[in-house]
N, C-alpha and C positions, 0 to 999 in steps of 0.2 A: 415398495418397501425401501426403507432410509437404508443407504450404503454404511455398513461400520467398519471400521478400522481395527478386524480381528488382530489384536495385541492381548497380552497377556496384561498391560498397562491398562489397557480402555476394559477388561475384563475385572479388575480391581477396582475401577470406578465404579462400574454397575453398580456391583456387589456393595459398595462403601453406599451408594445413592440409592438402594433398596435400602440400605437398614438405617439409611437420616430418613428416609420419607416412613418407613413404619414408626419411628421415632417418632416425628411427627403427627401421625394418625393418632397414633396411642396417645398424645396429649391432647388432642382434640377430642377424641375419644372421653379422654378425662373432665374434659372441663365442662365438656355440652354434661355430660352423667352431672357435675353440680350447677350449671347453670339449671336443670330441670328440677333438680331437690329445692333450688332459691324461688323457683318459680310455683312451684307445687306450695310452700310455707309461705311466699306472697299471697297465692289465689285465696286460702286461708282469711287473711289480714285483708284483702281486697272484700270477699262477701261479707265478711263482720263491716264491716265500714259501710259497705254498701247498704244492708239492712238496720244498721245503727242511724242511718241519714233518712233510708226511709221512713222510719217510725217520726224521729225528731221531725221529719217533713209535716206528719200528718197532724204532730202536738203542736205544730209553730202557728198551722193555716187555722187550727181550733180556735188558739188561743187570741190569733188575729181576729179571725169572725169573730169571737166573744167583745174582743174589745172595741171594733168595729161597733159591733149591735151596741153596746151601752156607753161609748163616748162620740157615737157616731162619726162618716167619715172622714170631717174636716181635721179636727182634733187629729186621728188618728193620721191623717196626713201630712200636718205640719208638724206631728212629733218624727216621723220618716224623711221630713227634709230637712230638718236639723240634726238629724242624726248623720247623714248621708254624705261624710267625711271619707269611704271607701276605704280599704283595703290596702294595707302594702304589699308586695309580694315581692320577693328576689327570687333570681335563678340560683342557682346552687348545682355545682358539678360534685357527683360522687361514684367511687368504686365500687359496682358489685361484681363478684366473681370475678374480678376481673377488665369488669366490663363499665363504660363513663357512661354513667345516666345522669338526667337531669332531673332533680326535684323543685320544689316550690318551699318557699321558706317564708312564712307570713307574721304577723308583725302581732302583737294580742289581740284576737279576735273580740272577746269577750269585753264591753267596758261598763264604765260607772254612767249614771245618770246627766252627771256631769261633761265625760268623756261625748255624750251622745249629743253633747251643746244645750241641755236644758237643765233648770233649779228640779230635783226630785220634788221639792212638791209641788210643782206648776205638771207633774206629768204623771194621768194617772193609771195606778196600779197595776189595772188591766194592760194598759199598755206598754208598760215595763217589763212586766210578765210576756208577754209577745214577742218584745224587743230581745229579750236576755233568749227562749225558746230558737229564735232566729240566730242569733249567733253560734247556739251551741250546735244548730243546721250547719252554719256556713263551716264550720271548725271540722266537721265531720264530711263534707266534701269537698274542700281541700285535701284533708288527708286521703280521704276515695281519688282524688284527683291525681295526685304525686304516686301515690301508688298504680296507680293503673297506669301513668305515662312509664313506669319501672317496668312495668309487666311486658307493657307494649315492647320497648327498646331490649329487656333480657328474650321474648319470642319472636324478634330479630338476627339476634345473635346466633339464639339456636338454632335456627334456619340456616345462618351464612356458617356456621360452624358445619353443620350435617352438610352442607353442599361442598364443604373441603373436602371432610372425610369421604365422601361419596367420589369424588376428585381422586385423592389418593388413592381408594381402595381400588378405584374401577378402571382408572384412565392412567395416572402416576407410576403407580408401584407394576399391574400386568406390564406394561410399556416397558419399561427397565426390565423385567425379570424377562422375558422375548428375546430384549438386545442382550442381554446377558447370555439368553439357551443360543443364540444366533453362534455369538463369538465362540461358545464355548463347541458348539458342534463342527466351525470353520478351525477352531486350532487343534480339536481331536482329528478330523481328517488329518489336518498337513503331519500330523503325528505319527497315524498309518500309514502316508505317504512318504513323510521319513523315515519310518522302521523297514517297509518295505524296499527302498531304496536300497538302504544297509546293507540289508540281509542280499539284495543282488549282488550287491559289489562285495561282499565277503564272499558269495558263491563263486562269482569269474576269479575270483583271486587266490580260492582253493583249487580251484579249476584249472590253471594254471600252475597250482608249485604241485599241484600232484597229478600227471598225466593218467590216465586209463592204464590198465597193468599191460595188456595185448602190446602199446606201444612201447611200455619199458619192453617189451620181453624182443621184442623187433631190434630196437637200436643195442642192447647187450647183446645178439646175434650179428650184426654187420659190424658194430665194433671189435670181436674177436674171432671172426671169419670160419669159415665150414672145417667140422674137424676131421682129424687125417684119418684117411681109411687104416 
């Protein structure tokens, strides 16, 4: 057991350092309660995207096969290496709840015929149709993407948040309130120890200015001596 330095000073400390650490709690408390609302309204926004991409997944590889089968694979090749200019993407720091995540910020998915490096009528139909299916894929997980690395880094947070609180509640705050009952029951002793003290030394010192009556009644006898027959 840590040695404390029963004062009424270090006992005002306690007391000041329990109510900044429930302070404390209670804001952590607060913010994991809206990190979990942000996170719940993301999961939301994360399956719509999720199922949004699956679908466009299944119209993109259709639409591909189709145009595969009727301009066969070359065609359909050299229109995907001309097009195959990639993606921009930047990082992007933002606030949620609080809390710095990182999103993805991408450049127009979506383009023209032109944009893909080919004359719209050297490239056909079918395979434009495929083309333009494929991007509105890629458009939709990207966003599935950014959102889920949000979800990721806010179901962090709340983990390292609940292990604060869990900190404070269990380990922080009983600890101080201990050294607090500690202090508080070593200066209530010396209090009974003091009252008790008092109270002796007011007894000897009544004890003294007022003798037992027997010996008043003794010393007013030899002070005025035996009386006369």
């Amino acid at each position: 057991m840590t040695a404390l330095t029963a004062t009424r000073t270090e006992l005002l400390r306690r007391r000041s350092a329990i109510s900044f650490a429930a302070q404390g709690r209670d804001l952590l408390v607060d913010k994991r309660m809206a990190l979990v609302r942000e996170l719940h309204r993301l999961d939301a926004d994360v399956s719509a995207e999720r199922e949004a991409a699956a679908v466009l997944a299944r119209e993109a590889r259709a639409l591909l096969e189709e145009s595969t089968a009727e301009e066969g694979p070359a065609a359909v090749a050299a229109a995907a290496a001309g097009a195959a200019t990639g993606v921009v993407a930047e990082r992007e720091d933002r606030m949620v709840v609080g809390v710095r995540v990182v999103t993805v910020q991408t450049s127009t998915v979506r383009r023209t015929a032109e944009e893909r490096g080919a004359a719209p009528a050297l490239v056909a139909p079918s395979i434009t149709s495929a083309a333009e299916a494929y991007e509105r894929y890629l458009e939709h997980v990207l966003r599935f993407v950014a959102l889920e690395a949000t979800v990721r880094r806010l179901t962090e947070e709340v983990a390292r948040t609940t292990r604060q609180v869990n900190a404070l509640e269990n380990v922080v705050i009983p600890g101080l309130e201990d050294e607090a009952a500690r202090i508080t029951a070593v200066l209530e002793e010396r209090e009974r120890e003091e009252h008790s003290r008092l109270k002796r030394a007011r007894d000897r010192a009544r004890a003294t200015q007022d003798p037992p009556a027997q010996n008043r009644g003794e010393r007013d006898h030899h002070a005025h001596g035996p009386e006369e027959a």
